[in-house]
C-alpha positions in Angstrom: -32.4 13.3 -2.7 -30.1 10.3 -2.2 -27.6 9.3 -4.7 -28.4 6.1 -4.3 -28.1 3.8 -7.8 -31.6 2.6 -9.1 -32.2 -1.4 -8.9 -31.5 -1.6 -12.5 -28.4 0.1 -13.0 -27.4 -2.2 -9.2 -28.1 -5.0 -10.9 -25.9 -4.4 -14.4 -23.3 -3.3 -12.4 -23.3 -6.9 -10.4 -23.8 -8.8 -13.5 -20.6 -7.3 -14.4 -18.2 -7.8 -11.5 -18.0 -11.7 -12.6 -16.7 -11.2 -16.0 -14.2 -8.7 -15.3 -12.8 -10.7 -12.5 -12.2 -13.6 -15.0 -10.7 -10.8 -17.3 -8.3 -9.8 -14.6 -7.2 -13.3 -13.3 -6.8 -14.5 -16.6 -4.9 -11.4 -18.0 -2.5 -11.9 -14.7 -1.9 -16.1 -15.9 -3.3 -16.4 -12.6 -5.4 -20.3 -12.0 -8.4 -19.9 -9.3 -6.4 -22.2 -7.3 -3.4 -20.0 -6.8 -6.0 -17.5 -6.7 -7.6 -19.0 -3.3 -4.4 -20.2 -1.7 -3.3 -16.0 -1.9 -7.2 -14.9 -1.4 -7.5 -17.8 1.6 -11.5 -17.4 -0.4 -12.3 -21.5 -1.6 -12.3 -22.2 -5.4 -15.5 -22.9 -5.1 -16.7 -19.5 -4.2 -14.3 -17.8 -6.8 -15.8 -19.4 -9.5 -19.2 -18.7 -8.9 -18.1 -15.1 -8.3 -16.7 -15.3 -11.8 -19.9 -17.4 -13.4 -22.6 -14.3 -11.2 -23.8 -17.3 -8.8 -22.6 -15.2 -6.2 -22.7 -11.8 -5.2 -20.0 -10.0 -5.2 -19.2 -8.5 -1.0 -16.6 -5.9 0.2 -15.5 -8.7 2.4 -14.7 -11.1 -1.1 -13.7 -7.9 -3.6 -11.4 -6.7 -1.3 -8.2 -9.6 -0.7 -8.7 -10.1 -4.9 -8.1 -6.5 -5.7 -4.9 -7.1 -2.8 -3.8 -9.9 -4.6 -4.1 -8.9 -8.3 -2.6 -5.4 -7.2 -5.3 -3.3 -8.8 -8.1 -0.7 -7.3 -11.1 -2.0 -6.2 -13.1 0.4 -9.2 -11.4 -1.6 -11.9 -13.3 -4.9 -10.8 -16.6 -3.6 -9.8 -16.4 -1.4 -13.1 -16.9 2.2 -10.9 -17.3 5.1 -13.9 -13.4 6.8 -14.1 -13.1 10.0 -11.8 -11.4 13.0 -14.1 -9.6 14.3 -10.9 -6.2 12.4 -10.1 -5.5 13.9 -7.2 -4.5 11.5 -4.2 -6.8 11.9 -1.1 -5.7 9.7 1.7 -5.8 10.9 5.5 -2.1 10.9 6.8 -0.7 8.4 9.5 1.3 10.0 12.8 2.9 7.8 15.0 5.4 9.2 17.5 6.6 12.3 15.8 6.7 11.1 12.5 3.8 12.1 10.1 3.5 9.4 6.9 1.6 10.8 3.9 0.1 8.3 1.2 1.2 9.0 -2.0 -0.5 5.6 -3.6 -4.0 4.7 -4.2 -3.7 1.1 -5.3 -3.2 -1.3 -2.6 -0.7 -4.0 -2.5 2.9 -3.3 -4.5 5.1 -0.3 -4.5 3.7 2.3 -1.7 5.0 5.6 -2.0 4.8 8.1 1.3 5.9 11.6 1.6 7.6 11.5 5.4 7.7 14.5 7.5 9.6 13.4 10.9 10.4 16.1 13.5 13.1 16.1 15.5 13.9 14.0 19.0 11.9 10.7 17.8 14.4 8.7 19.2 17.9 6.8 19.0 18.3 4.4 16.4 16.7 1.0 16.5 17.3 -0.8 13.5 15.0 -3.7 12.4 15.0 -6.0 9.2 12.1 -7.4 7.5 11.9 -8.3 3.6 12.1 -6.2 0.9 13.5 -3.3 -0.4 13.4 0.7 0.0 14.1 4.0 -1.9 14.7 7.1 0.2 15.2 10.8 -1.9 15.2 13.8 0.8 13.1 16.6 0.3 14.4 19.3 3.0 16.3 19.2 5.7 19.0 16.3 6.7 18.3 12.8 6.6 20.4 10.3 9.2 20.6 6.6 7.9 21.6 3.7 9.9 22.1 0.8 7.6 24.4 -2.3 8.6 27.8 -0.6 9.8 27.1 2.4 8.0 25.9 5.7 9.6 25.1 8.2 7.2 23.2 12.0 6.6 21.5 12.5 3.2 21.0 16.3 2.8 17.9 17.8 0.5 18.1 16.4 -3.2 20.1 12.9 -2.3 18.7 9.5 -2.3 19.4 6.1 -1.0 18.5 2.8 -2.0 18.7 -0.5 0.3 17.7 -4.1 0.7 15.9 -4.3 3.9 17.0 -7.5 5.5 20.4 -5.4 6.9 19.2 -3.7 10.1 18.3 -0.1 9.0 17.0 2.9 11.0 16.3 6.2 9.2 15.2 9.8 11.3 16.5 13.2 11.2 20.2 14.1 11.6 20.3 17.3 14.2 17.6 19.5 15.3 15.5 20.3 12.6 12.7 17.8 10.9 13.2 16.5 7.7 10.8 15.4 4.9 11.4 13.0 2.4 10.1 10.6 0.1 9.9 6.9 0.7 9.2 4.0 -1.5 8.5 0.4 -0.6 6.8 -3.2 -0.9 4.3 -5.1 1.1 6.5 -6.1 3.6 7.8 -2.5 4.0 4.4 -1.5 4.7 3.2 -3.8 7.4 6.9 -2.8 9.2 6.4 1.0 9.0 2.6 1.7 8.2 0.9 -1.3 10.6 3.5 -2.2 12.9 2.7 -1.2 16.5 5.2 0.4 18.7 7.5 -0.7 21.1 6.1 -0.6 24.5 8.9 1.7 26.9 
């Protein structure tokens, strides 16, 4: 038998996606018009989402739970799961394997890096943000600026991202470590396509 939610219990569960977004945008001081200039969804639309003129869609729900940094659960009102565990499929991209250690999108992400050895010289790139790194196991090389340094297993570093920075492992091992970082830390080393040779 399908788990499938009868029309009723549907319908309550529409009816109550308007008030909590209110509840959210309000809580955050956030106006519908700063709302739909972040959203790029018209004022119009956001406030008959709000008022239950309109019903609620993936393709609306999603950029506001982006923009007001919370999980997608908290505005359609999903029942709390018991289990806290983080389940996310891990991103590899040429050697390095990137394992989400975040549920909620938008803000701080959190990744546990495992990057095998050989993935390359160093490249450094900017973009805007910031970045914690704390090493796990293994030896850590970090390229930031005019600094070239090794992290071993229990040490950390902490950098604005707008100097050139390049980060891999320092000899022939892999190393795994934790990383922390913004938005913009994100799209450079969770989105960002490679380099063509």
């Amino acid at each position: 038998m399908d788990d499938i939610a009868p029309p009723d219990e549907l319908a309550a569960v529409l009816q109550g996606v308007g008030p909590r977004l209110r509840r959210v945008r309000r809580e955050r001081g956030a106006t519908l018009s700063t709302l739909s200039a972040v959203t790029g969804i018209s004022v119009s639309t956001l406030s008959r989402l709000e008022s239950g003129g309109r019903r609620p869609t993936l393709e609306l729900l999603l950029p506001i739970a982006r923009a007001h940094q919370v999980p997608l659960d908290e505005l359609v009102g999903a029942p709390r799961v018991d289990d806290p565990r983080v389940r996310m499929k891990p991103i590899v991209r040429r050697g390095r394997t990137m394992l989400p250690l975040t549920r909620q999108p938008g803000g701080l992400q959190a990744y546990k890096v495992v990057d095998e050895a050989g993935t390359g010289e160093p490249d450094p790139r900017t973009h805007e943000g910031y970045e914690w790194l704390y090493v796990l196991a293994g030896r850590l090389r970090l390229v930031l600026g005019e600094h070239d340094v090794v992290l071993a297993a229990g040490e950390a570093a902490e950098f604005d991202t707008r100097v050139p920075h390049w980060f891999g492992p320092a000899g022939d091992g892999p190393v795994e470590f934790l990383s922390l970082f913004g938005p913009q830390g994100e799209r450079m080393h969770v989105r960002a396509r490679p380099k063509r040779p």
